[in-house]
N, C-alpha and C positions, 0 to 999 in steps of 0.2 A: 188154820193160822194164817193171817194177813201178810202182806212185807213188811210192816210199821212192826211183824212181832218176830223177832229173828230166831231160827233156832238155835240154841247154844250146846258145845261142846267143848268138851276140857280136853287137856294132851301137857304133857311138859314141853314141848318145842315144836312148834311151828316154823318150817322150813319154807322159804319162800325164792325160788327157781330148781329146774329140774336138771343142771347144768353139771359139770363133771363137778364142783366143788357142792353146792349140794346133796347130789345124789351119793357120793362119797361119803359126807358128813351123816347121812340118811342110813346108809349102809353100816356104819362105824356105831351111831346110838343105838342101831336093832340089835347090834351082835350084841350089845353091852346091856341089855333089855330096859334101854330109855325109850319109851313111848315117843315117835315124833306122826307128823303130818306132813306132807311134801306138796304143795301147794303149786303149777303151772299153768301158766296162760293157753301155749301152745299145745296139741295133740301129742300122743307118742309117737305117731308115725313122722310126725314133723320134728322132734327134735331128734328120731335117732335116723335121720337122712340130713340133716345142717348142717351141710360143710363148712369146718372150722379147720383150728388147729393141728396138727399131728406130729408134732413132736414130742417127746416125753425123756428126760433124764433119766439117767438110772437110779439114782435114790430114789425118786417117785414112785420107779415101776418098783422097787424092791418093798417100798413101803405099801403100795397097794396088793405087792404077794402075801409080805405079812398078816395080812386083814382077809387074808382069802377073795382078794379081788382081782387078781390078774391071770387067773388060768386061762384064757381064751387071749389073752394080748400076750402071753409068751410062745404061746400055741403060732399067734398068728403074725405078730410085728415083726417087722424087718430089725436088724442089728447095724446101724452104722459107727463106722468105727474112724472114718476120715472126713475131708469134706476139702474142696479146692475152691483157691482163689484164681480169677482170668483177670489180668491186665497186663498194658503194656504188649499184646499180643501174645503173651507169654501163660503158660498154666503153672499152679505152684500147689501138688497138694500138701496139705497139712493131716498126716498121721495123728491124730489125739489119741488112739486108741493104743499107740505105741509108743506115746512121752506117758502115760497114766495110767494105762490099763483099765481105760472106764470105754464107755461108747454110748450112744443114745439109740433110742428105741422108736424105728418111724410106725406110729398107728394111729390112723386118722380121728378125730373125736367122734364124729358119729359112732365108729366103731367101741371107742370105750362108753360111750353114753348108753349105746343099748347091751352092752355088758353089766353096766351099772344098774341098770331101769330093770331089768331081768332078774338081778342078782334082788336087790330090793323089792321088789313086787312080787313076783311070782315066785324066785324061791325062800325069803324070806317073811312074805306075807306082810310087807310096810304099806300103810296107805299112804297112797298119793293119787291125785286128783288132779286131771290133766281137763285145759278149756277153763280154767276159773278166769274170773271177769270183774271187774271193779273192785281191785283189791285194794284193802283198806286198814291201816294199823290204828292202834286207839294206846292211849295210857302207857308208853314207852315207861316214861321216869315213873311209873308205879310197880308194884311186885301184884299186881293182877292185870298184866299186858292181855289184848287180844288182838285177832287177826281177822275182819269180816269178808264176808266175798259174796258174790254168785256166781253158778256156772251151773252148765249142762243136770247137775242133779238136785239142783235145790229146786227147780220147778217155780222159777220169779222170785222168789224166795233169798233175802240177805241170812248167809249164814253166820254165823260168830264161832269163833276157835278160842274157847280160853286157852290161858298157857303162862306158863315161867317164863320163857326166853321165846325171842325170836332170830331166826335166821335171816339173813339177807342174802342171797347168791343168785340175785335177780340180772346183774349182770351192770353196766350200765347207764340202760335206760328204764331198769325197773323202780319200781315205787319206792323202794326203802332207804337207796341213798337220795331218794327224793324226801323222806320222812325226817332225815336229822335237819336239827331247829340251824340256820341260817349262824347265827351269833355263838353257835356252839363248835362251829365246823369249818377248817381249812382246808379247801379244796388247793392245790400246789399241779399247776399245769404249765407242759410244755408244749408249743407247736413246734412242728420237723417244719413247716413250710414246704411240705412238698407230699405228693401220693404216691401212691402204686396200683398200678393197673393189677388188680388179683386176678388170674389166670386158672382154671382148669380144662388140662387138656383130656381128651381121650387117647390115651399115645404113652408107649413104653417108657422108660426115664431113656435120658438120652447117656446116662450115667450111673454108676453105680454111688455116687455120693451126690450130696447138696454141693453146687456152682455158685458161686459169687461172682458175677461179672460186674468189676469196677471199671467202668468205660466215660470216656468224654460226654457221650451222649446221653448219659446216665445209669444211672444199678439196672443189672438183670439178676435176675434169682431162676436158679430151677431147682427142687425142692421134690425127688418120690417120695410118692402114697403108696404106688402099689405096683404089681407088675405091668398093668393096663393104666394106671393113673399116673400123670405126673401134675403136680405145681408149679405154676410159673410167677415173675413178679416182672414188672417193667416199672420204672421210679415215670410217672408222668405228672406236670401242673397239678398242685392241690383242685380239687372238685372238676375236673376232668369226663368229660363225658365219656362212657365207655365205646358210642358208637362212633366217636373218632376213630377207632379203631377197629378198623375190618381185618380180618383173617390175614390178609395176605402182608399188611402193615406189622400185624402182631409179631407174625414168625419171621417176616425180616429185619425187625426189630431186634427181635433177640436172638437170631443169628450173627447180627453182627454185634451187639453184646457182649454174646457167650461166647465168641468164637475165639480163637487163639490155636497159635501153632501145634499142628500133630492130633488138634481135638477135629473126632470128624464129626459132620453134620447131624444136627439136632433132627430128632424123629419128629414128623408130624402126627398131629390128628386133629378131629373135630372138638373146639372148643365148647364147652359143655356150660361154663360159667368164666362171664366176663364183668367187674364192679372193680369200679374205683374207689380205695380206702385212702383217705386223707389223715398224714402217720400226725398222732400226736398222742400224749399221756397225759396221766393226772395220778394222786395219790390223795387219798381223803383220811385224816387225821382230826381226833381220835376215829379208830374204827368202830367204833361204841357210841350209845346213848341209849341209857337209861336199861333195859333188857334185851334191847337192840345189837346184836353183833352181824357184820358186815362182812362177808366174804367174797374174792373172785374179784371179777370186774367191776362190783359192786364198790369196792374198796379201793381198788389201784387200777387202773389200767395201763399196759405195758405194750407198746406198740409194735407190730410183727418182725418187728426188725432182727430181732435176737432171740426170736422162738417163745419166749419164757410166758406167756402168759396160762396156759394152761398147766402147768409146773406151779406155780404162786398157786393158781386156785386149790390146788389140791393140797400143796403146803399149807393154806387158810384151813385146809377140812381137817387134817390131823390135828392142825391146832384147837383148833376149835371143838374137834370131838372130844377130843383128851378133857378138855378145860370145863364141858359141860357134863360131861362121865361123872368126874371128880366133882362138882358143885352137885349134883342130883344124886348121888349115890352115895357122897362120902359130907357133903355138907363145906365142902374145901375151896374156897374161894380162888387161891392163887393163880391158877391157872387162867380164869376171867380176867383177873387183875392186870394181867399181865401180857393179856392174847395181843392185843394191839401191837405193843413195841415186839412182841419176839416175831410179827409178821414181817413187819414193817424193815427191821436191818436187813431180810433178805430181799423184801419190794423194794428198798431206797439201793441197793446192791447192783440188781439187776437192772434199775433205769440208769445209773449211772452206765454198767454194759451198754445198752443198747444207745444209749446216748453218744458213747465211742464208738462204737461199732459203726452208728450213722455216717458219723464223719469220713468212716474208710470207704463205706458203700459211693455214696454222696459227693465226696469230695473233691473228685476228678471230672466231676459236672457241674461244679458251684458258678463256674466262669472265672474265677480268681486265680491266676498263676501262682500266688503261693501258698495258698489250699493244694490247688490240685499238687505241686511237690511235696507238701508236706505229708500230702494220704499216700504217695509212695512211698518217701522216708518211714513212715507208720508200717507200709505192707510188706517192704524190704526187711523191716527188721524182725516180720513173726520167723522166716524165714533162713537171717543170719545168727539171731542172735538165742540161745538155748533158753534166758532167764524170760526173754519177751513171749517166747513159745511157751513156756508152764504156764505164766502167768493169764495169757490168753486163754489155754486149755482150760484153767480150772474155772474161768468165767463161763466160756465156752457152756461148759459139761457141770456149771453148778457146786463144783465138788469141794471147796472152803471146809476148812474144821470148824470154822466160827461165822457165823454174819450177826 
């Protein structure tokens, strides 16, 4: 057989990145015995080593129990139950764990991705196909969609995937929210105007919770992964070179940041990983077109500021699992019908969050004298007043009856 003659294969759902919201979504049709495909650029050994995000909600983690995906992240993630503010030289922590009785769950993504990649593949027996390469969608708005590629095992070779539905949890900069038609689609973006120097050190947390330093000089963050790991953020000029910044700038940087009365000195260690993320969002509506559904950063992106982005992706998977169960299984549309907006109240939710939250990080470096009062008016009041403290918590920690 030529390249001019593709081989074809049929599947109900074609999954398209191997990301925690894929791989979840992946995980979710095998138990429910919908046939899918899991389609990745990248190696395994490369995506379950890409340092990402690690924060995780508790609804999430409870909802990935329910599904038999979380015995190794309750085995292994940390419990944070608080989290402090520094400014004004002053420390202020915030108990969430003690206005709510909730807490968040620090485990780094690699860590859940090769719990994911393991659970699907090897103990579930799901294909998926890591190293594909010119990946390519055909016939969206028809009910005979496919998905063509090559990689590693087609031997030069374009392969075709027929299929019912496709996935998108490409992330991004992957192909699929590159596939919806231009006159069909509102992309709605904000820029922060401003980055962050992303930090990992090799060095104990200097703390036993996440630091906020809201300083003149701008946000520091420090953020444990693990007992040996911590994350760090420093707010620096949008597109910011990272070798502006030598070791010895970094950590007195955020020394004097983080620092504030009675807190003693931040632990050092060797920086392992230094890159500058220029903060901004986006939210793409409809998440649909035609067989096409869109999850993860594929659909919204949520900028670091307020954790939440790996929390949405995985919120995307349940939805979306459900919604394809029910269409494939039972013939039951509503669930499709409807995935987009029930994403979407808690993506439009949570960027309004991080969108305040910016302000408080942010504010006391904007240069503005009545900015910068105003973000202490703001941090004064998580502080004095009980209804600004719930209200904060439940953003904080996700936990709303409704979005």
């Amino acid at each position: 057989m030529t390249s001019d003659s593709p081989t074809r294969q049929g599947v109900p759902v074609v999954i398209i990145g191997a990301g925690p919201a894929g791989l979840t979504l992946g995980n979710l049709l095998r138990a429910a015995s919908v046939d899918c495909v899991v389609l990745e650029t990248e190696s395994r050994a490369f995506i379950e080593r890409r340092p990402r995000a690690g924060v995780l909600e508790e609804w999430a983690v409870r909802a990935l129990e329910r599904h038999g995906l979380a015995d190794q992240l309750l085995k292994r993630a940390e419990r944070h139950t608080a989290c402090e503010f520094r400014f004004d030289g002053r420390r202020y922590r915030f108990p969430y764990h003690e206005l709510t009785g909730r807490h968040h769950f620090v485990y780094p993504q690699p860590l859940l991705v090769t719990d994911l990649v393991r659970e699907y593949a090897d103990v579930r027996g799901g294909d998926i196909r890591f190293g594909v390469q010119d990946v390519r969608l055909h016939d969206l708005d028809t009910d005979r969609p496919s998905v063509s590629y090559t990689g590693p095992e087609t031997g030069g070779e374009r392969r075709v995937l027929r299929c019912a539905f496709v996935a998108g949890c490409d992330g991004a900069r992957g192909v699929t929210r590159a596939a919806l038609p231009p006159g069909r689609t509102r992309i709605a973006r904000h820029d922060y105007g401003i980055g962050w120097l992303a930090l990992l050190a090799e060095a104990p947390p200097s703390s036993d919770c996440v630091l906020f330093g809201c300083h003149p000089r701008g946000f520091a963050g420090h953020m444990p992964r693990s007992p040996e790991v911590t994350r760090y953020y420093l707010q620096c000029p949008p597109g910011d070179d990272p070798e502006n910044w030598p070791e010895d700038r970094v950590w007195a940087e955020l020394q004097s940041r983080l620092g504030a009365a009675g807190a003693p000195p931040l632990t050092r260690g060797p920086l392992v990983e230094k890159r500058v993320l220029d903060m901004h969002d986006y939210v793409v509506e409809p998440m649909a077109y035609g067989r096409l559904y869109l999850a993860g950063d594929a659909a919204h992106l949520v900028a670091p500021i307020a954790a939440k982005g790996m929390n949405l992706a995985l919120h995307d998977a349940f939805l979306l699992a459900d919604a394809l169960i029910a269409r494939l299984t039972e013939g039951d549309d509503r669930g499709l019908d409807g995935y987009g907006e029930a994403s979407l109240r808690r993506v439009w939710d949570y960027q309004e969050f991080s969108q305040w939250l910016s302000e408080v990080y942010h504010g006391a470096a904007a240069g503005d004298a009545f900015r910068a009062g105003t973000t202490v008016a703001r941090l004064r009041r998580l502080f004095t007043s009980p209804v600004a403290a719930a209200a904060f918590a439940e953003q904080y920690l996700g936990t709303a009856e409704r979005y």
